[in-house]
MMTF fields as JSON, N, C-alpha, C and O atoms, coordinates in Angstrom:
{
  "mmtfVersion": "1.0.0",
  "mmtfProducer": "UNKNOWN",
  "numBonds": 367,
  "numAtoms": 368,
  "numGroups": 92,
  "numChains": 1,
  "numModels": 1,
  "chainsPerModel": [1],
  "groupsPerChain": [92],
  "chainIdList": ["A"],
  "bondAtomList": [4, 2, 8, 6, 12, 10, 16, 14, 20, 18, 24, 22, 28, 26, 32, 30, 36, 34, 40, 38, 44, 42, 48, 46, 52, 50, 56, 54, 60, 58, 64, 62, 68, 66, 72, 70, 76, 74, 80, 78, 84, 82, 88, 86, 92, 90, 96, 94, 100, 98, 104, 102, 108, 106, 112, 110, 116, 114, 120, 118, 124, 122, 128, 126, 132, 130, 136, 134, 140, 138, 144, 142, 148, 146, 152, 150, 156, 154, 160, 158, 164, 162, 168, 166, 172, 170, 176, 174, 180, 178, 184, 182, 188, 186, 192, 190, 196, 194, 200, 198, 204, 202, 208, 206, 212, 210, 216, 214, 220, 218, 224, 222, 228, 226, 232, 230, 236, 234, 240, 238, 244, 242, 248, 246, 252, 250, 256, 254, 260, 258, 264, 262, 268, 266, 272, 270, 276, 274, 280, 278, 284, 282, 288, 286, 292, 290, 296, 294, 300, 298, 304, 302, 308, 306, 312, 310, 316, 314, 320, 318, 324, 322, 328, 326, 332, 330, 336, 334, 340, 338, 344, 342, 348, 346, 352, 350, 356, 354, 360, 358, 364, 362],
  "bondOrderList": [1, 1, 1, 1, 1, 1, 1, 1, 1, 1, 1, 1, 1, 1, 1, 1, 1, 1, 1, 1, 1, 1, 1, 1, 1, 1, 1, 1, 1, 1, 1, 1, 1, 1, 1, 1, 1, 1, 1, 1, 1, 1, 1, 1, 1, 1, 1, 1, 1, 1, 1, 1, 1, 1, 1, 1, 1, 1, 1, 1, 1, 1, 1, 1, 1, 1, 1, 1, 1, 1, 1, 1, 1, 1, 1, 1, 1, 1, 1, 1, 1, 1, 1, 1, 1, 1, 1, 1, 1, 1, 1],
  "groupList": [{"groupName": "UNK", "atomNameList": ["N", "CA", "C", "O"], "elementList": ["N", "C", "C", "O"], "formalChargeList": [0, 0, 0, 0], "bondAtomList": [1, 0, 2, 1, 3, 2], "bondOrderList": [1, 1, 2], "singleLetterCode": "X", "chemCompType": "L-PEPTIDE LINKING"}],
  "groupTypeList": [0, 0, 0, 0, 0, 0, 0, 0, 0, 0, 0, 0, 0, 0, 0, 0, 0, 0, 0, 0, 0, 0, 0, 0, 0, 0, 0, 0, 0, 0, 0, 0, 0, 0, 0, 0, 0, 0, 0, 0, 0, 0, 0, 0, 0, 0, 0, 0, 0, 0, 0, 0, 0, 0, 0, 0, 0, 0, 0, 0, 0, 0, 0, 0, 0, 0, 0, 0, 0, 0, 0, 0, 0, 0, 0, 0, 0, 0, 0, 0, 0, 0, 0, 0, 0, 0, 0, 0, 0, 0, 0, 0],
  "groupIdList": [1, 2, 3, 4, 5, 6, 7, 8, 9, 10, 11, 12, 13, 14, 15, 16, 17, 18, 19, 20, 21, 22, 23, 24, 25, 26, 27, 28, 29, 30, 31, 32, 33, 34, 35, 36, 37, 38, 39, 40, 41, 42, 43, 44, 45, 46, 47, 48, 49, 50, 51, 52, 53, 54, 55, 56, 57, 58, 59, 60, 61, 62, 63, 64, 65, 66, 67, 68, 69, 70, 71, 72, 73, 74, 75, 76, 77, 78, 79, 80, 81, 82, 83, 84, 85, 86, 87, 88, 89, 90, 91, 92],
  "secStructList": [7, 7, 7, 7, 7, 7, 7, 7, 7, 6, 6, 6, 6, 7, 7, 1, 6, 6, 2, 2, 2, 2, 2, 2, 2, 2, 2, 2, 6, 6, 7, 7, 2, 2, 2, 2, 2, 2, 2, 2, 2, 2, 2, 2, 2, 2, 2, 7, 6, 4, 4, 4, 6, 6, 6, 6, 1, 1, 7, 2, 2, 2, 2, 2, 2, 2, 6, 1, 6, 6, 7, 7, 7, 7, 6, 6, 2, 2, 2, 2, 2, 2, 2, 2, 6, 6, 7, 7, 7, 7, 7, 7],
  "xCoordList": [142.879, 142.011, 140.654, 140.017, 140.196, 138.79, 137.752, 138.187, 136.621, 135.503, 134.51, 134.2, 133.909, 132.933, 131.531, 131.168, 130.924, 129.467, 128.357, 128.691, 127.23, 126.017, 124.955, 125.12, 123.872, 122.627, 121.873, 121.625, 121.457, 120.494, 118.888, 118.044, 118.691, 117.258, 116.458, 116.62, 115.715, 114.552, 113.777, 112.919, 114.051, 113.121, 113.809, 113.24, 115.3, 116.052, 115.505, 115.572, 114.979, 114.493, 113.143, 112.637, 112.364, 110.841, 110.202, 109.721, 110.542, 110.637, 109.326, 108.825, 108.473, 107.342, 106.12, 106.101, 105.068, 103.626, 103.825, 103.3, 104.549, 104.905, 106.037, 106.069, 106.71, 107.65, 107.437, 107.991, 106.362, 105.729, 104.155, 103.475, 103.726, 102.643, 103.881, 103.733, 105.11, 105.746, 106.054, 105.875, 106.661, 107.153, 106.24, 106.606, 104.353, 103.605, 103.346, 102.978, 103.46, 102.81, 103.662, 103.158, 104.871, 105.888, 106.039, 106.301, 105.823, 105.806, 104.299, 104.167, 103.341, 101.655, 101.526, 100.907, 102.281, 102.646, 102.998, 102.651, 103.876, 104.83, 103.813, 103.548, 103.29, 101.641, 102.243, 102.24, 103.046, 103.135, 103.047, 103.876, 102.146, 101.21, 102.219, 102.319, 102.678, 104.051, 105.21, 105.948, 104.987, 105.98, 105.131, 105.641, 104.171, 103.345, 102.911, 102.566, 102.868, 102.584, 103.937, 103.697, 105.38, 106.507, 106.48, 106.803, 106.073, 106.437, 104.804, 104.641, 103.911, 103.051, 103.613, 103.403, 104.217, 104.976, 106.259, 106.33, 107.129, 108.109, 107.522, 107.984, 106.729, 106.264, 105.799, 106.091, 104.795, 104.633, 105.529, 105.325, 106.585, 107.665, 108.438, 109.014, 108.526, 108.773, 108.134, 108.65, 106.383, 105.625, 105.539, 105.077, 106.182, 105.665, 104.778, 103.569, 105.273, 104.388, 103.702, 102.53, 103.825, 103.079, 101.884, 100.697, 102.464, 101.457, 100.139, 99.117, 100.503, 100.083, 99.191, 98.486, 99.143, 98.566, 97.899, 97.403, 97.705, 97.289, 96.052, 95.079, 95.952, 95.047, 94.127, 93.212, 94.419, 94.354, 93.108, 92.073, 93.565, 92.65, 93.37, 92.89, 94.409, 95.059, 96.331, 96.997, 97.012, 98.493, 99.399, 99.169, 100.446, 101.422, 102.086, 102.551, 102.2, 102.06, 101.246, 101.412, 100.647, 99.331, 99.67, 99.71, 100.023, 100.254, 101.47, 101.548, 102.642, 104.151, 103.664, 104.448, 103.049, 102.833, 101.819, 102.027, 100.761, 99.858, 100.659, 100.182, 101.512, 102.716, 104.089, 105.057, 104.296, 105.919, 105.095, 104.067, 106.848, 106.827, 105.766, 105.149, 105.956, 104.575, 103.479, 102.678, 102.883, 101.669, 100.877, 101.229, 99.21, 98.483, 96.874, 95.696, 97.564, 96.685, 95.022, 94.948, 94.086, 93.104, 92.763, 93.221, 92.233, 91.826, 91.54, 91.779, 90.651, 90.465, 91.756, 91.897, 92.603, 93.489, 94.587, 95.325, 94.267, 95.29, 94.669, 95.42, 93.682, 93.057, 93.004, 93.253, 92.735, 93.553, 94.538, 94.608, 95.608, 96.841, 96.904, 97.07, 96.733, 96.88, 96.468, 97.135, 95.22, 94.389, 95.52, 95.836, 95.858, 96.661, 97.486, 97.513, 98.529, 99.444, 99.173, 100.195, 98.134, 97.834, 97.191, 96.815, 97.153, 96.972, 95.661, 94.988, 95.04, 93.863, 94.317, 95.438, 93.615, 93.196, 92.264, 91.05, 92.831, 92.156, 92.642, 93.73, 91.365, 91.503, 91.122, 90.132, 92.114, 91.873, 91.918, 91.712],
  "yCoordList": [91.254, 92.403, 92.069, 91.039, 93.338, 92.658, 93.255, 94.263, 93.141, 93.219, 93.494, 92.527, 94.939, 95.171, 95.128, 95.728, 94.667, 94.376, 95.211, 95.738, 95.472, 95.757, 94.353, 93.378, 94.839, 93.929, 94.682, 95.822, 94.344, 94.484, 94.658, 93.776, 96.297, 96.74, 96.844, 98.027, 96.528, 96.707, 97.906, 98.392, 98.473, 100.031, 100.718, 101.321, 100.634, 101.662, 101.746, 102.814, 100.586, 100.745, 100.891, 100.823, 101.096, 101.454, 102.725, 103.14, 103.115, 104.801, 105.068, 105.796, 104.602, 104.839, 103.683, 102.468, 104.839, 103.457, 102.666, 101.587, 102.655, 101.649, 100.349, 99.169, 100.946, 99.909, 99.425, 98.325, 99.697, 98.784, 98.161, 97.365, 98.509, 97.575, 96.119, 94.974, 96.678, 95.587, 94.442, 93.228, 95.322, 94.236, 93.216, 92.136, 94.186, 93.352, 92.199, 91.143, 92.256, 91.55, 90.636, 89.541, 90.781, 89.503, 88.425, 87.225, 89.122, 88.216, 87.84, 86.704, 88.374, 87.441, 86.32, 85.26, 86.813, 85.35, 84.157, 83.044, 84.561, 83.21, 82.317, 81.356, 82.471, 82.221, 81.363, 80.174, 81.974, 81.714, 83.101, 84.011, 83.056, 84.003, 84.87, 86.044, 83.823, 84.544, 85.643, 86.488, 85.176, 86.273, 87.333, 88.376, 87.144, 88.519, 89.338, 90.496, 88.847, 89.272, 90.545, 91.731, 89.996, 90.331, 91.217, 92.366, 90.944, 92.511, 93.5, 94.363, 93.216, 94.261, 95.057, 96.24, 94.371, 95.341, 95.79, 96.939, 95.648, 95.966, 97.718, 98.848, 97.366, 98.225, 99.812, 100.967, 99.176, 99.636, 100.538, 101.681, 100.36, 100.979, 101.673, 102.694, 101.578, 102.539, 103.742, 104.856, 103.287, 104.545, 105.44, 106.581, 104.575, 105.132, 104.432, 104.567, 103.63, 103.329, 103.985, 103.68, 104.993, 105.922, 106.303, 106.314, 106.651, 107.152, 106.701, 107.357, 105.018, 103.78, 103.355, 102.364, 103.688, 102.776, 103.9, 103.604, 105.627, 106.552, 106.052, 105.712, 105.954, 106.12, 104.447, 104.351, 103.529, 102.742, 102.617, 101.96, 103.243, 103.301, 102.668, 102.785, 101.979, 101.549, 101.92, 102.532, 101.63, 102.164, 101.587, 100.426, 102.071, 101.834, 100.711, 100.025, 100.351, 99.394, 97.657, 96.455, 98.393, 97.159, 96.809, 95.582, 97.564, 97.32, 96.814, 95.788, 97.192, 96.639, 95.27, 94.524, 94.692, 93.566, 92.934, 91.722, 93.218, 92.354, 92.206, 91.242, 92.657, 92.548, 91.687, 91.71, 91.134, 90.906, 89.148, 88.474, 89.212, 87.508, 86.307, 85.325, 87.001, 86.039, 86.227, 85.447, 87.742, 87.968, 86.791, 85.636, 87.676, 86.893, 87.901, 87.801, 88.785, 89.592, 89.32, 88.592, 89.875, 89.549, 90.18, 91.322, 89.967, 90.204, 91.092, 91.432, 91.803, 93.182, 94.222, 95.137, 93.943, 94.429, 94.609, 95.51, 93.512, 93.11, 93.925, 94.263, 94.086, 94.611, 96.187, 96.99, 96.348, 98.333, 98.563, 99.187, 97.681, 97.742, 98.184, 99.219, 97.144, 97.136, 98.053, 98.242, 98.808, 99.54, 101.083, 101.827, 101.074, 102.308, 102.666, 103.747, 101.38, 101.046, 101.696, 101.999, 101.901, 102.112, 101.139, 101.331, 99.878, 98.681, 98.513, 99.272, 97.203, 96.359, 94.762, 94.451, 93.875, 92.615, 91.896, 91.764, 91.511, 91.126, 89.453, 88.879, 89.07, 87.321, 87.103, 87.536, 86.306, 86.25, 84.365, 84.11],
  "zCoordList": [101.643, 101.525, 102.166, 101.946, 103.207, 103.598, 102.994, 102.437, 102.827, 101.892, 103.1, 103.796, 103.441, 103.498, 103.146, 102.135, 103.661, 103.281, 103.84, 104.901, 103.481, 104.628, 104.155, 103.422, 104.97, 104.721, 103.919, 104.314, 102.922, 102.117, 102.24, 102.395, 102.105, 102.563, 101.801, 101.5, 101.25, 99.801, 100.286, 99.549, 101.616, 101.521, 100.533, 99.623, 100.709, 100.191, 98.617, 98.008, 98.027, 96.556, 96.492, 95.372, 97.54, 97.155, 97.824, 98.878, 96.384, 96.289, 96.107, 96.964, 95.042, 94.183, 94.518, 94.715, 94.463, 94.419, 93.489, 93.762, 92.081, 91.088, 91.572, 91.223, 92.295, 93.349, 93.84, 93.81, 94.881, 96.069, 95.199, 95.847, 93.959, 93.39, 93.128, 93.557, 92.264, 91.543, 92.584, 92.48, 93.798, 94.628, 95.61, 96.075, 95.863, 96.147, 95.222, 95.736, 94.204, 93.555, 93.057, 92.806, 92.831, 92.395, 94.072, 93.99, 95.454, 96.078, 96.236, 96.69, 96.029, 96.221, 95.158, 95.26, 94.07, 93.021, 93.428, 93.033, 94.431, 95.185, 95.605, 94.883, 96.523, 97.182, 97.858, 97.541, 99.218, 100.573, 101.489, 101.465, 102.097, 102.582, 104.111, 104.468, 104.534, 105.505, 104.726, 105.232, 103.101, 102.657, 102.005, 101.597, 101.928, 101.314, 102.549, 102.312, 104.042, 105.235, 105.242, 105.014, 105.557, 105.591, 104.499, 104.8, 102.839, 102.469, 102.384, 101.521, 103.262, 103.69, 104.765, 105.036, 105.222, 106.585, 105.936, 106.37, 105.308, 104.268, 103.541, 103.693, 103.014, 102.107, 102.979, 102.666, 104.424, 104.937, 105.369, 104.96, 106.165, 106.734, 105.309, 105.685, 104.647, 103.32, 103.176, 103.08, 103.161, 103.057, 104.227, 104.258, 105.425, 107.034, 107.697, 107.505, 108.527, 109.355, 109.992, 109.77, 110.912, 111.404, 110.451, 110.779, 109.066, 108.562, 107.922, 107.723, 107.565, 107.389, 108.817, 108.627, 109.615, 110.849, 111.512, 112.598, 110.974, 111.334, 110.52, 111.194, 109.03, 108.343, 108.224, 107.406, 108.907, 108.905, 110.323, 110.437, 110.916, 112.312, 113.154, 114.281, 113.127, 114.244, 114.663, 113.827, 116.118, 116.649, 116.024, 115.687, 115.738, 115.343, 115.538, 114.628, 117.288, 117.416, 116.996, 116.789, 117.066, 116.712, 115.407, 115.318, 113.986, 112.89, 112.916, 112.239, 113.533, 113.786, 114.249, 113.662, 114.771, 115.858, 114.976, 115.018, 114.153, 113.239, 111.949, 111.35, 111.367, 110.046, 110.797, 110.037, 111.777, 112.07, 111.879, 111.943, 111.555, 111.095, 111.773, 111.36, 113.018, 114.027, 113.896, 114.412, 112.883, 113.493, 112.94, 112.699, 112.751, 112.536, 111.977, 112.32, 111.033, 111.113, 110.252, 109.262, 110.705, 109.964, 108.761, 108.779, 107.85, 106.559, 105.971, 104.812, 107.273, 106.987, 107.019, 106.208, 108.016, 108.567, 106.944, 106.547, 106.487, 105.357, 103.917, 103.002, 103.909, 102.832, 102.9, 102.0, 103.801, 104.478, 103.615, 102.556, 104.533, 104.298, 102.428, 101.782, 102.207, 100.775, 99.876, 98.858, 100.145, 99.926, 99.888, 98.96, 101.264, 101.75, 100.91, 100.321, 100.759, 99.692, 98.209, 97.593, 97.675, 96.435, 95.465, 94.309, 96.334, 95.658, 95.813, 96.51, 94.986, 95.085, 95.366, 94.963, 95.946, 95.987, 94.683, 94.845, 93.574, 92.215, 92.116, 92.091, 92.081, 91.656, 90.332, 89.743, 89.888, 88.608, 87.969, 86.783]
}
């Protein structure tokens, strides 16, 4: 018998600003900064990128390309983001 599979998308479960707080925040716990990068762009593409990188002030591009595994985005860039998201940046 063969067994179909797909790949596993975590957009498909982040429906709600309560979804994408939970899931920012169980990976910023981790505190490796390449995976909290990966689900800012995650999250992103959930809410829309387009619509995320409209309100953000930058192209679509530019946000696809400052969130992908290589980028290297700056701080500000990251705090938008987050912002957009519904979220805050809190040190505790």
């Amino acid at each position: 018998m063969i067994i179909k599979t797909r790949q596993f998308d975590i957009n498909a479960h982040l429906k709600t600003d309560e979804d994408i707080r939970e899931f920012l925040r169980e990976t910023a716990n981790s505190g490796v900064a390449s995976d909290f990068i990966h689900a800012l762009n995650t999250a992103a593409r959930a809410k829309g990128m387009s619509k995320i990188a409209a309100r953000a002030g930058v192209s679509r591009a530019s946000l696809y390309k400052s969130l992908a595994d290589d980028g290297n985005p700056r701080f500000d860039t990251i705090a938008k983001i987050v912002k957009l998201l519904g979220c805050k940046i809190v040190i505790s």
